[in-house]
BAROMI-599286 format. One record per residue (C-alpha): residue number from 1; x negated, y negated, z; residue in one letter. Coordinates in steps of 0.02 Angstrom, whole numbers, plus 50000, padded with zeros to 5 digits. Each point is the difference from the previous one (the first is absolute). Last residue first. Layout:
BEGIN
- NUM,X,Y,Z,a
...
% end
This chain:
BEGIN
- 162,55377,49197,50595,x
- 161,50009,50214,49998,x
- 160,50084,50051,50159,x
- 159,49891,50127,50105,x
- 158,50076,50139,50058,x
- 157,50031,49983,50197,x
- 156,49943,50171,50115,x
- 155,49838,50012,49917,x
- 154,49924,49845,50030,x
- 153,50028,50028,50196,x
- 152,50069,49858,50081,x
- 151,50179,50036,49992,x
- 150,50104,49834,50023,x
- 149,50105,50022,50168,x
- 148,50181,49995,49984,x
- 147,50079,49813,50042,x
- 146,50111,50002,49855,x
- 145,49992,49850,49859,x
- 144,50078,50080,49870,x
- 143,49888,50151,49981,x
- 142,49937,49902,49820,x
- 141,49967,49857,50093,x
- 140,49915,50079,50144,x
- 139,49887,50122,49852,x
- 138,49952,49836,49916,x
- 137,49933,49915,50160,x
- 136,49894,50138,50044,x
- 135,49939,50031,49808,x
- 134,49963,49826,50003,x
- 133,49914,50001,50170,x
- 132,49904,50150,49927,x
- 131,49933,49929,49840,x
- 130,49944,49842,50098,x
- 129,49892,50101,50113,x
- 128,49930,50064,49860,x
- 127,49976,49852,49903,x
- 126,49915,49927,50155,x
- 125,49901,50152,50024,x
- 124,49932,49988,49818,x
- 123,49962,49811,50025,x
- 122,49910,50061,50162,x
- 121,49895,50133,49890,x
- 120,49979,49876,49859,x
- 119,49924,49850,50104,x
- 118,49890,50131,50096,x
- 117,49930,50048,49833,x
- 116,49974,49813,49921,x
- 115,49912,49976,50183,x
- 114,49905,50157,49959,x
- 113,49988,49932,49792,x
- 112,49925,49811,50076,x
- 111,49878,50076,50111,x
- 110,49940,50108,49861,x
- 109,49986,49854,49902,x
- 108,49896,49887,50113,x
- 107,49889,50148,50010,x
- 106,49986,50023,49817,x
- 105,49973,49819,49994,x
- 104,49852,49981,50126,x
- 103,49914,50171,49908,x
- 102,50025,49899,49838,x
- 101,49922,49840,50074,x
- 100,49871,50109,50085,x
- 99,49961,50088,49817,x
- 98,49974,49825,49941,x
- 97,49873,49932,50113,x
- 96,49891,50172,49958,x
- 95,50019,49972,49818,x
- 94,49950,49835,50014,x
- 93,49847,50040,50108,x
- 92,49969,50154,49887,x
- 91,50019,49877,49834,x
- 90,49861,49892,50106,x
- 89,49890,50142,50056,x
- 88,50010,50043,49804,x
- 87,49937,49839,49947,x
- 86,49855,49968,50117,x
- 85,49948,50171,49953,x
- 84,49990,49955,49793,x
- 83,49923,49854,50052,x
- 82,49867,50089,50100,x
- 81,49997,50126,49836,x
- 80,49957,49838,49887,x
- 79,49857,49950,50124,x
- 78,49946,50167,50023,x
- 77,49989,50034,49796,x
- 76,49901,49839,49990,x
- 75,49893,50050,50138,x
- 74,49978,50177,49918,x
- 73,49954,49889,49854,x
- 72,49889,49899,50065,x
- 71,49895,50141,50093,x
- 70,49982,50096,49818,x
- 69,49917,49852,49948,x
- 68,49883,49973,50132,x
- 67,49962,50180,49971,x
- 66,49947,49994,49837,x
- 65,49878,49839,50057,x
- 64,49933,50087,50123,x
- 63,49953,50133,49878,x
- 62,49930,49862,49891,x
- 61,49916,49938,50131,x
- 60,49917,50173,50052,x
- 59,49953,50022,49813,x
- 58,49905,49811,49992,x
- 57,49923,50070,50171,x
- 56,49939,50151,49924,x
- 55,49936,49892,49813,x
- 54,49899,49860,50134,x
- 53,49928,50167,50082,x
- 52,49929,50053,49855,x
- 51,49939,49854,49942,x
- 50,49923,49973,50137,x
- 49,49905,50160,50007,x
- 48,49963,49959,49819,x
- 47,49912,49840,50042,x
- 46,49896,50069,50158,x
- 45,49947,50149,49866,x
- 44,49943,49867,49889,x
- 43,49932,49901,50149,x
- 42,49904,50144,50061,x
- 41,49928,50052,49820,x
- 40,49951,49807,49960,x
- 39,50102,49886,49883,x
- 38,50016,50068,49796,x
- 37,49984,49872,49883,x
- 36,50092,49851,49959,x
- 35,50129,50036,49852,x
- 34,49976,50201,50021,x
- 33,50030,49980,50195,x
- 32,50144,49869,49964,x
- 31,50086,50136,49888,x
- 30,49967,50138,50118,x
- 29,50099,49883,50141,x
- 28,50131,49961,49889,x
- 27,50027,50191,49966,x
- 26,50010,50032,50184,x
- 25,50112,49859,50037,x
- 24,50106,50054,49835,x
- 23,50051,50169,50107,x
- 22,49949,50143,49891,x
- 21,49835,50055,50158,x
- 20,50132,49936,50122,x
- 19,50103,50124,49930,x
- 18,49884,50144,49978,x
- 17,49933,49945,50182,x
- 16,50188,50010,50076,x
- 15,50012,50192,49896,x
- 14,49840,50054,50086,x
- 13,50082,49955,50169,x
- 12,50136,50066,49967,x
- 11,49932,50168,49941,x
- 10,49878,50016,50165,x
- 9,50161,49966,50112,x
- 8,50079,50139,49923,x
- 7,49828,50103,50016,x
- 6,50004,49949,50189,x
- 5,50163,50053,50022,x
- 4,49975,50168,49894,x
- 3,49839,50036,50119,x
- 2,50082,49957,50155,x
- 1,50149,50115,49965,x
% end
């Protein structure tokens, strides 16, 4: 494992010099050595190392630069999905306001249908009650007025269509 990470750090490091070896730096430089003659050994080699580094760090900015990019628009996409939020916990605050005004009516409703209820039943009693003092007071005028007892049962006095 050590061997294949140093050989894969070998390879990218001999593809960097390639590059800074074609980068126009390099070929600048071996122009201005052929226009003014060659410098010493050490500040040939001092030259190249530079140049080498110059071309790593010009890579490392341009990877920066990649990801400064990439950062914008993940901002960008945060700012429009923040909006996006901001919206939605409004329509839920609206929604939320709305389902208490429907839960305030449905209770405001079933009070109204049990009083509506209670109204019925007593108007039902009433009618009843009604229907029996009739049928009382029909059955004395039709018995001609004599003081016999009215039978209470429903069964013992057919009912008298009105």
């Amino acid at each position: 494992e050590t061997i294949q990470a140093l050989k894969s750090q070998l390879k990218a490091f001999q593809e960097r010099m390639k590059r800074v070896e074609e980068s126009l730096l390099s070929t600048d430089y071996k122009k201005h050595i052929q226009e003014h003659g060659s410098p010493s050994p050490f500040w040939e080699q001092e030259l190249e190392s530079l140049h080498f580094v110059i071309e790593m760090k010009n890579e490392h900015i341009h990877s920066l630069d990649k990801k400064l990019l990439n950062l914008e628009a993940v901002a960008e996409r945060n700012l429009l999905l923040e909006e996006k939020v901001k919206t939605l916990q409004q329509e839920n605050e609206d929604l939320q306001v709305r389902t208490q005004n429907h839960l305030v009516m449905a209770r405001q409703l079933s009070e109204e249908l049990l009083a509506a209820r209670g109204a019925l039943e007593k108007e039902a009693q009433l009618r009843e009650q009604a229907q029996r003092e009739k049928e009382e007071l029909l059955y004395r005028v039709l018995n001609g007025g004599d003081r016999a007892p009215f039978p209470r049962a429903a069964g013992e006095v057919p009912l008298i269509a009105t």
